[in-house]
N, C-alpha and C positions, 0 to 999 in steps of 0.2 A: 413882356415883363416876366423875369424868371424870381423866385424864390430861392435865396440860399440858402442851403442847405446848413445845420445847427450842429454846431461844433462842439464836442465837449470842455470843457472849462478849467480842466486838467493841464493843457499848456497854459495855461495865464492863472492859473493858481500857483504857489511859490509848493514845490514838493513838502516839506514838513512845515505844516503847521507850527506855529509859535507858542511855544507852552506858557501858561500864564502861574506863576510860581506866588505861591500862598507861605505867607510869612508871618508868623503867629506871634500876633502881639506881648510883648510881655513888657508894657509898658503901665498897664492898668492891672488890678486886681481878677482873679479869674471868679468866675461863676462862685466855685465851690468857695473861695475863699467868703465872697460876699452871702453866700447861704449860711456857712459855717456860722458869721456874724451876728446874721437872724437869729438862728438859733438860740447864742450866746447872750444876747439881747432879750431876747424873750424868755430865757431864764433866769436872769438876773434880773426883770421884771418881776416877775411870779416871786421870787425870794422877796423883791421887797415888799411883795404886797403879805408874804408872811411874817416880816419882821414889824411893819407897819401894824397890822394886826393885833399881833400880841402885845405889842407896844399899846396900842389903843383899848385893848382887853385889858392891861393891867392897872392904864391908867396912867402909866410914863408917858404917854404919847402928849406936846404939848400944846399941838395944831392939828385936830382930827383931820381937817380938809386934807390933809398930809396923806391918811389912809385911803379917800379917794379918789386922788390924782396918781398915788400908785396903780390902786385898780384898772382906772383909764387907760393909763401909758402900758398897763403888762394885755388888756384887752387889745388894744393899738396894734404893739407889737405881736402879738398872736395873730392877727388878723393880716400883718402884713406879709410874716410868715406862711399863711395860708395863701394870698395872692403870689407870693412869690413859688411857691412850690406848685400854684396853679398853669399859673405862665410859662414854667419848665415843665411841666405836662404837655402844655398845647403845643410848646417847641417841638418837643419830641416825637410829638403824635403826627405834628405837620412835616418831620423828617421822616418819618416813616414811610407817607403814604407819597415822597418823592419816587416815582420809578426811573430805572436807568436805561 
């Protein structure tokens, strides 16, 4: 009983490789635009918790609970802002330590 001898793979492999072609969506909103948003959001939260405010300090205000669903929602959006810019850390951090 003989053993045949291991042929390399090179003739039964196709010479070039198939390159696999990356096509960048621009179909959906990009990152930065949905960052930008937060942002946006989360300022114009905090504004209304200063118009609420004053409004409520002077006494125009004619539904206090108005003053503390601003606060909530400007907490909210602070807080999402914060996860989001957390998640874009660990992306990054996790593209880093890819080696090639």
């Amino acid at each position: 009983m003989s053993i045949p001898k291991i042929e390399p793979l090179w003739g039964v492999m196709p010479r070039q490789a198939q390159r696999v072609e990356v096509q960048e969506q621009t179909s959906g909103p990009s990152f930065l635009d949905i960052f930008r948003s937060a942002i946006q959001e989360a300022n114009e939260a905090q504004q209304e918790v200063s118009r609420t405010d004053y409004l409520l300090a002077t006494g125009q205000l004619e539904n206090p609970a108005a003053s503390s669903i601003a606060i909530a929602k400007a907490e909210l959006s602070v807080q999402m802002l914060a996860q989001l810019r957390t998640k874009a850390l660990d992306a990054y951090n996790e593209l880093m330590r890819i080696s090639m």
